[in-house]
Residue, then its C-alpha position, 0 to 999 in steps of 0.5 A: x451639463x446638469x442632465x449628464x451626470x445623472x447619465x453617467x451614474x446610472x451608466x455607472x451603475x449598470x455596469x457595476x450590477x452586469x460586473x457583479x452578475x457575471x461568473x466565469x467557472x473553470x472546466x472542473x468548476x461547478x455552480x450551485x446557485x441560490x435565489x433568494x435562498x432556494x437553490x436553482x435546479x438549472x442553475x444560473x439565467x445563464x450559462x447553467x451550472x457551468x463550466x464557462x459563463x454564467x450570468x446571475x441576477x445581482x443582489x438576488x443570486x448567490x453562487x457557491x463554487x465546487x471543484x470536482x478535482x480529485x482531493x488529496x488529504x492527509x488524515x493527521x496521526x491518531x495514537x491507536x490500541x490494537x486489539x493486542x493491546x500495543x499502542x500504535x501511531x498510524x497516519x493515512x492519505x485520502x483520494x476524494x472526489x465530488x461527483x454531486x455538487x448540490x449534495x455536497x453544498x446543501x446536506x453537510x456545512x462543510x464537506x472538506x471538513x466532515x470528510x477529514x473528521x470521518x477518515x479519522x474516526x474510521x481509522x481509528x475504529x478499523x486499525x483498532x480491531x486488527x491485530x498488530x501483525x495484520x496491521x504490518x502485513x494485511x495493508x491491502x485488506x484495511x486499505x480497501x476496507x478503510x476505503x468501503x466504510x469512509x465511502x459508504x458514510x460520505x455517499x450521501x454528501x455527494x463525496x466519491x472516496x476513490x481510495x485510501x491509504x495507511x502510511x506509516x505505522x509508528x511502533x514504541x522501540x520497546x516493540x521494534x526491539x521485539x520484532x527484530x528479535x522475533x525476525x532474527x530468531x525465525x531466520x536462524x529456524x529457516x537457517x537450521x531447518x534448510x540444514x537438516x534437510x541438506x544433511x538428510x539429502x546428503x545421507x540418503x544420497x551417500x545411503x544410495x552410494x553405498x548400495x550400489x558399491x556393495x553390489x558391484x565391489x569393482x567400483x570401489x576399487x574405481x573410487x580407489x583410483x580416484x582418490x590415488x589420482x586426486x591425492x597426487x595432484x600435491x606434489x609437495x608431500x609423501x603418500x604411502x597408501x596399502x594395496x587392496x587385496x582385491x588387486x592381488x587376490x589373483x596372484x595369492x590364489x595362484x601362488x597357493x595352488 
């Protein structure tokens, strides 16, 4: 009995080592593996870098985890001065990925972290240069430039920034009152400048009319006519209405020979 129970500790113990030397990593998990604090090229004994599993030697290897799932992070509000001098409350959303797990581990302490410190910064520093009307009109511009600076600085930690995107950009009411008078009164000007050039158009074509009634005087009698037969359509009223000259111009040339 006595011999037995050495047995079943140390069967004991070869199982609680074997559990705590086997991982199993998801497909878009990866595995940075440390012995005795230097990383491991190839990863595990067993198994590699992952996915699926990998075996660790118990008390000696250490194993971080790395997604390289596409993150989603909101970069928070940061209160910003436009190079016009109006201060503006803008917030972002950053689309990353890692695409080098081992960077992403050894060369920054925590890259989720870093990431969001250095979107802030960067929008910050870029929306403070634009103008205001750039910042409201130009989106597609600052977010790819947005998007190359945040990229360029988070290379070296293995990150991807595949896209970044502002928001919203909140506007002191003082400038909403501001803009919406600046956009009423451009309406009225396009308003007035489409009804000058109806009213130029209009003259030119009535101009145009009245050359071709001058030289050829029967169409003004035609028009005449016109007129007569719109005018009677209103049966509710009395029209009396001179006789053009032209019309009996032949009878008086007649009566005075």
């Amino acid at each position: 009995m006595f011999p037995t129970f050495p047995l079943l500790i140390g069967i004991l113990v070869i199982l609680f080592v074997l559990a705590n030397g086997f991982r199993v990593l998801k497909e878009y998990e990866r595995a940075v593996v440390f012995r005795l604090g230097r990383v491991l090229q190839n990863g595990a004994i067993y198994g590699g870098n992952g996915p699926g599993l990998i075996l660790l030697i118990p008390f000696i290897d250490k194993m971080e985890r790395v997604s390289l799932r596409t993150v989603t992070m909101d970069v928070p509000p940061q209160d910003i001065i436009s190079k016009d001098n109006v201060t503006v409350k803008v917030n972002a959303v950053l689309y990353f990925r890692v695409t080098d797990e081992k960077k992403a581990i050894l060369n920054v302490e925590d890259f989720l972290y870093a990431t969001s410190m250095i979107s802030q910064t960067t929008l910050r520093s870029v929306l403070g240069q634009s103008q205001l009307d750039d910042l409201l009109s130009k989106r597609d511009e600052i977010n790819l430039e947005l998007q190359r600076i945040i990229d360029q600085q988070t290379e070296p930690w293995g990150v991807k920034v595949s896209a970044v995107e502002v928001k919203n950009v909140d506007l002191p009411q003082e400038m909403m009152r501001a803009i919406a008078k600046q956009a009423e009164a451009e309406r009225e000007r396009r308003a007035k400048v489409i009804h000058a050039e109806g009213e130029f158009e209009a003259s030119q074509r009535l101009a145009d009319a009245a050359r071709i009634i001058g030289t050829e005087p029967a169409t003004l009698q035609l028009r005449f006519l016109q007129t007569l037969t719109e005018i009677a359509t209103e049966k509710n009223s009395t029209i009396i209405f001179p006789i053009p000259i032209d019309l009996i111009q032949s009878f008086i040339n007649r009566g005075a020979k």
